[in-house]
N, C-alpha and C positions, 0 to 999 in steps of 0.2 A: 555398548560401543558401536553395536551395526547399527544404531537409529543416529547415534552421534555421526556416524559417517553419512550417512542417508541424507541428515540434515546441512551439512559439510556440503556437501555435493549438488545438494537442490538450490543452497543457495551461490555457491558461486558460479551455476549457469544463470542465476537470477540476477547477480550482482553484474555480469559479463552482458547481458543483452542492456539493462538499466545501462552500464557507463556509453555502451557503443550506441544507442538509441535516444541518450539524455534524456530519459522517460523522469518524469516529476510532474507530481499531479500539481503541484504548487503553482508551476509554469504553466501546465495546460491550459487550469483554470484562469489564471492571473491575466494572461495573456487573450482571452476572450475579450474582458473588459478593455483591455491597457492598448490590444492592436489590434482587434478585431481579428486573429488568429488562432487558425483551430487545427493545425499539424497536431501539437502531441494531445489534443483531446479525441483526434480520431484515434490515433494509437491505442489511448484509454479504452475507446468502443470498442477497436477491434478486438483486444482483450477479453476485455467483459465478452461479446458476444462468441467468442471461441469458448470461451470457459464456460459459458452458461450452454453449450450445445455439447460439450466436450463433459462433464460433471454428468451430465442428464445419461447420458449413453454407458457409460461408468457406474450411474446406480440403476441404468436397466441391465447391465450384466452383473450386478451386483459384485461389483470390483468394490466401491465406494457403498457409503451409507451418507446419506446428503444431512446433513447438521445444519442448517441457517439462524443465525444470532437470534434471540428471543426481544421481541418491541420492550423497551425500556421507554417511552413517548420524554420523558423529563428529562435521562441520561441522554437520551440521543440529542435532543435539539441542543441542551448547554454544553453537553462534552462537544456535541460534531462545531457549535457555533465558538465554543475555546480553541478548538484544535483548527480549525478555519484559520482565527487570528493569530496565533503562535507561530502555522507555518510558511505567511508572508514574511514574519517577523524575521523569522530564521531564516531566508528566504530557499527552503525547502519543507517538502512533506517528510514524514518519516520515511521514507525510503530514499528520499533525494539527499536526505543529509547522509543515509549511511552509506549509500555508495562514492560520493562527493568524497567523502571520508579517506575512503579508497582512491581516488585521485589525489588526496594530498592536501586538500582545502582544511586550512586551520578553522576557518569559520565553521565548517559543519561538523568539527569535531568538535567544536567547543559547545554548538547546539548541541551535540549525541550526550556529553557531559549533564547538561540542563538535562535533556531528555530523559536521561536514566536518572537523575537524581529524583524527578518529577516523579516520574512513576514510581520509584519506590517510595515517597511518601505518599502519594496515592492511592497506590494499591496497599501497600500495608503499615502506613504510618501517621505522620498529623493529619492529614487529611483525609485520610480513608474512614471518616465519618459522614464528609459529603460523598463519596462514590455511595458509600452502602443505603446511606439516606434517600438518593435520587431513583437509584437503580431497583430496590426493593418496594417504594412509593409509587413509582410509574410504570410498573412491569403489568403487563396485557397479554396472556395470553390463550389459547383454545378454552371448548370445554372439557376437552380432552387432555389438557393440560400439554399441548403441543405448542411451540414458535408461530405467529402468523406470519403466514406469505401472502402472496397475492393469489396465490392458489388454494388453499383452503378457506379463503376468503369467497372466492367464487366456485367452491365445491369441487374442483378438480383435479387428479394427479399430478401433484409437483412435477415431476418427471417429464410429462406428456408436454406439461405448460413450458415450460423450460426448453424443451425442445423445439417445440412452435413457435414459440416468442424469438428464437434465440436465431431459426432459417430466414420465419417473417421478416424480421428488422432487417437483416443481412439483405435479401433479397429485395426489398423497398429501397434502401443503401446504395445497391449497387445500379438498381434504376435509373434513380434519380442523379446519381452522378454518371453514370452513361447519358443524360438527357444536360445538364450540364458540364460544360465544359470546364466550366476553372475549378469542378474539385478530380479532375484525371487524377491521378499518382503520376508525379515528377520523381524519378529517382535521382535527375541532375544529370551530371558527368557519367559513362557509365565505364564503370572501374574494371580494370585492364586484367584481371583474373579474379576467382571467387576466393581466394585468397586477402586479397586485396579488398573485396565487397566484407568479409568479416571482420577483417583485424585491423584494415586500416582507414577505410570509409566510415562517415559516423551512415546509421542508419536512414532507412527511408520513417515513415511513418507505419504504413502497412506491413512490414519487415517484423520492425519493434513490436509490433499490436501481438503479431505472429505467436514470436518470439517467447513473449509476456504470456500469453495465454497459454502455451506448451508447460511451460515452468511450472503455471499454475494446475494444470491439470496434473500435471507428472505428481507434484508437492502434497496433492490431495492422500491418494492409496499408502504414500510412503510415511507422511505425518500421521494417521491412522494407522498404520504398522507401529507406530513408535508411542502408541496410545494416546494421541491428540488429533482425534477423528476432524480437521478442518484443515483448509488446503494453507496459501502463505500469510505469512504474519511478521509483524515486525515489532508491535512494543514490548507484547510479551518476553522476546526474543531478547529485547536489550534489559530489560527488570530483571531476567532470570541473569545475564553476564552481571550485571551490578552489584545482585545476592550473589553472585559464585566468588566474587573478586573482593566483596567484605567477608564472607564466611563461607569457605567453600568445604562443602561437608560430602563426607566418604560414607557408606552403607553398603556392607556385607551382608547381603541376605539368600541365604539357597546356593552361599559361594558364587555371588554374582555380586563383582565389584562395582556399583553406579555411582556418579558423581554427582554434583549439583547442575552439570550442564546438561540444557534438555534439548527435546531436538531444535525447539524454535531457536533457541539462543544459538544449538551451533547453524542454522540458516544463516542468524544475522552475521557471524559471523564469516560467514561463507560471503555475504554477499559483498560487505568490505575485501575479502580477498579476492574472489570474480572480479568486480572495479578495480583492484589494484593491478591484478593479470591486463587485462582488456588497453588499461590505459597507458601499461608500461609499452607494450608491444604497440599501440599507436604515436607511440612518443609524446602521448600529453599529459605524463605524470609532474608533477611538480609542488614543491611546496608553497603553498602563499596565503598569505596575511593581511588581512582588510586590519585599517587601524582599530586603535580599542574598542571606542565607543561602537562600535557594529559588532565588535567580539561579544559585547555587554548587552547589545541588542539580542544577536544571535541567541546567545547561551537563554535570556531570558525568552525567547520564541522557542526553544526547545522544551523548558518549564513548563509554558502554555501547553505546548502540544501535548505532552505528555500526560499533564494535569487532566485535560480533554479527550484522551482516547483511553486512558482508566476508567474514568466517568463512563463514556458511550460503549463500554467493549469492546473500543473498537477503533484502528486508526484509521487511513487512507486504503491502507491495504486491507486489514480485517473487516471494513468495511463492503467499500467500492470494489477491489478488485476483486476478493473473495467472498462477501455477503451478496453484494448485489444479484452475481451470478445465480444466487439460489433464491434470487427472488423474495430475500428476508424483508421486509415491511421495516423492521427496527436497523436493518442495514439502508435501507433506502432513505428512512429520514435522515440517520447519521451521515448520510456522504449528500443527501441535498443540505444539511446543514453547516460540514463541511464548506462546500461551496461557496453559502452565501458567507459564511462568516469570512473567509479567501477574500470575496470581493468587498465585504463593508472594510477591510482591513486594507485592500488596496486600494483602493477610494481614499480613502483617510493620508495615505503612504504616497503613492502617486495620482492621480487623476485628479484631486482638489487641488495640490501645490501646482501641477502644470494648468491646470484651469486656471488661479490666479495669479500665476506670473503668464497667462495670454492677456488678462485683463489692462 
């Protein structure tokens, strides 16, 4: 029960910075190509680079034990290149449709629907012959039989590299935009109490990046308490409510009553109630319903997604926000694949049709 709560609680500070920040890697990405805009992709970095300097310092006080996904080269490129195109479709990533969720949006619940149906036949159903297929066929790893990073690739302590990579970047970052001016941090208006700055301002970029990368640090020690040594996660989280809600199974063992719900699942849960708090108390909770055919879209981009982050091990989150930080090689290709899949999927969606109706 104290992991279920653990899990409870990490995600509704996650779900709570996600609705007040509108953090969606679907946007960040999408929005490169679509406006030449890169607000929520910095918040992405800022994240990552907290969390990759934030983990490191954690497994040098040995709070944490650093886990980075193992290179799957076949799973990463078609799951990360599925779940690319699933979550324009849906028009969020896994984590955008579960807080969206929490705001009241039909449309991403009707994705979260596809999403867990997906994964459950993914990970343990008709299709879980391609997961096992790709994943077992393209798996690379040490001779030691460790995960590659980019640090035992070039013979060095993960730890050490993670930390240097993690001031480095920051520090070139914060140069180069002291040397230009149009990437300052604009907070806009600036709100009339801090009161006001959380609950009822949406975020800055740098706020959210903040924000996100606390959560994810905190998620690490506490998911590892709860015997799932890796920091936030999101698909797992929703397969496990979907097995709990078709068969939810009780085990007495040592007089210790456990459920079917794990810790990830109750995050995701968590993170729907965070969203739901955050957005009632800004007053933009609401219910609403895009007509069908985008329902029908939606649900089948959840499908996609889900289909694709079985396959790679890994979604936006298990990947990007949580893999990368540790410098995982098989997280790096899954969230560059990701990406590109994002943009051939937006290209196709928007940028050809407004290209041809400029013609």
């Amino acid at each position: 029960m104290t992991a279920i709560l653990s899990g409870l609680v990490v995600g509704v500070l996650f779900g709570f910075a996600l609705q007040r920040g509108r953090f969606c890697m679907n946007s960040a990405f999408r929005d490169i190509v679509l406006a030449k805009e890169y607000t929520l992709f910095k918040a992405v970095s800022a994240a990552i680079l907290l969390e990759m300097v934030g983990f490191s310092i954690l497994a040098m006080t040995g709070v944490i034990a650093l886990n980075p996904k193992p290179l799957m080269w076949g799973a990463n490129v078609v799951g990360g290149l599925v779940f690319g195109v699933g979550m324009v479709l849906a028009g969020g990533c896994a984590s955008g449709i579960t807080y969206r969720a929490g705001e009241g949006m039909v449309g991403a619940m009707v994705a979260i629907l596809g999403f867990g149906l997906g994964g459950l036949m993914t990970a343990t159903g008709l299709l879980s012959p391609i997961s096992k297929y790709l994943q077992s066929n393209t798996k690379v790893m040490t001779a030691e039989g460790s995960s590659l990073t980019l640090a035992n690739i070039i013979g060095v302590d993960l730890k050490i590299l993670m930390l240097v990579l993690g001031i480095l970047i920051t520090i070139i970052w914060i140069v180069v935009a002291m040397r230009n001016k149009s990437n300052e941090v604009d907070f806009g208006e600036k709100p009339k109490s801090l009161g006001e700055a959380i609950f009822k301002k949406g975020w800055g970029w740098l706020p959210t990046g903040i924000a996100i990368g606390v959560v994810g640090m905190l998620s690490f020690p506490l998911s590892a308490a709860a015997g799932r040594n890796y920091p936030l996660g999101i698909t797992g989280g929703w397969i496990n409510i979907f097995q709990s809600l078709i068969k939810w199974q009780s085990v007495v063992e040592e007089q210790v009553k456990t459920t079917a719900l794990n810790w990830e699942g109750a995050e995701v849960l968590g993170i729907v109630l965070g969203a739901l708090v955050a957005a009632f108390i800004a007053g933009e909770y609401s219910i609403r319903a895009p007509e069908p055919k985008i329902l029908l879209q939606t649900f089948l981009g959840g499908l996609l997604m889900a289909f694709g982050a079985v396959i790679s091990s890994g979604c936006n989150i298990g990947h990007i926000l949580s893999g990368v930080p540790q410098l995982s090689i098989g997280s790096i290709l899954g969230g560059i694949s990701i990406v590109l899949g994002g943009w051939i999927m937006a290209y196709f969606m928007f940028v050809r049709p407004m290209q041809a109706a400029g013609d």
